[in-house]
C-alpha positions as CSV (number, residue, x, y, z in Angstrom):
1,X,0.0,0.0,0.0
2,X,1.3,3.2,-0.9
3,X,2.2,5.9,1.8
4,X,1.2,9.0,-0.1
5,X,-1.4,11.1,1.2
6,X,-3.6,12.7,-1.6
7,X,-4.4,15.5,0.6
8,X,-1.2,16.5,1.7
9,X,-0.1,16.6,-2.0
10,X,-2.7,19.1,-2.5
11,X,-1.8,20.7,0.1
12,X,1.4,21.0,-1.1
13,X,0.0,22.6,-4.5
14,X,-2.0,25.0,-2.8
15,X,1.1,26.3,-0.8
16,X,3.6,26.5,-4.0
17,X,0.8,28.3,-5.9
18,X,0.9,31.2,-3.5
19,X,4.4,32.5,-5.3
20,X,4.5,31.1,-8.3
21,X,3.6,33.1,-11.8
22,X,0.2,32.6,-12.9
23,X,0.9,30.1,-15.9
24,X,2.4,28.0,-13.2
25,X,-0.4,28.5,-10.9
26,X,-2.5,27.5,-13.3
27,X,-0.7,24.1,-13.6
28,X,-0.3,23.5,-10.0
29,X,-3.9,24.4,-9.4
30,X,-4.6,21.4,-12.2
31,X,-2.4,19.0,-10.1
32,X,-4.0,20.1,-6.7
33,X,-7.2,19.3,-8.2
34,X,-6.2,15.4,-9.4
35,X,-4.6,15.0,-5.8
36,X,-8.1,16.1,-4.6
37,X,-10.2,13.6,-7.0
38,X,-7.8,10.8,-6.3
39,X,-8.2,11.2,-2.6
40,X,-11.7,11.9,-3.0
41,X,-12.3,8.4,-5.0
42,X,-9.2,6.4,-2.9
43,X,-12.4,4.1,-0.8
44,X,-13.1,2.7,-4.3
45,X,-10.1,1.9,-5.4
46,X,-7.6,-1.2,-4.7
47,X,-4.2,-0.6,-3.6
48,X,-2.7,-1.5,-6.7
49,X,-5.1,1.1,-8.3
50,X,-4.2,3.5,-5.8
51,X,-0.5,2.9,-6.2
52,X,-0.7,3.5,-9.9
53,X,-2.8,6.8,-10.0
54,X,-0.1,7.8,-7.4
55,X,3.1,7.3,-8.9
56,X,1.2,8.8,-11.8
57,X,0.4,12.0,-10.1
58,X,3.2,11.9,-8.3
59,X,5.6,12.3,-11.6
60,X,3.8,15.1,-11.8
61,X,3.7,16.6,-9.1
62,X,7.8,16.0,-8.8
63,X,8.2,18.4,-12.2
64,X,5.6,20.9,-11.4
65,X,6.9,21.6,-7.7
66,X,10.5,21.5,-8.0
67,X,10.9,25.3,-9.5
């Protein structure tokens, strides 16, 4: 089972959107907003589906927040 915590991600989104331009807001707003559906839709998945829409994300997220 993965350890990631959809809503911490977002969370994380939300914070780096505060001083970022607005074409990068825009994108990080995007990713807050898959973190948010996945965690929103995490009871109906299994683990292995939860473990591949992470890593998914996650690459994402990796890209988008490392500016």
């Amino acid at each position: 089972m993965t350890t990631v915590d959809p809503w911490e991600k977002a969370a994380e989104c939300a914070n780096a959107m505060k001083n970022a331009n607005p074409q990068h807001r825009a994108n990080l707003k995007q990713l807050r907003n898959l973190w948010i559906a996945l965690a929103n839709q995490k009871s109906f998945m299994t683990n292995a589906e939860m473990a591949t829409r992470v890593e998914t994300i996650n690459r994402l997220h990796v890209v988008l927040t490392v500016h």
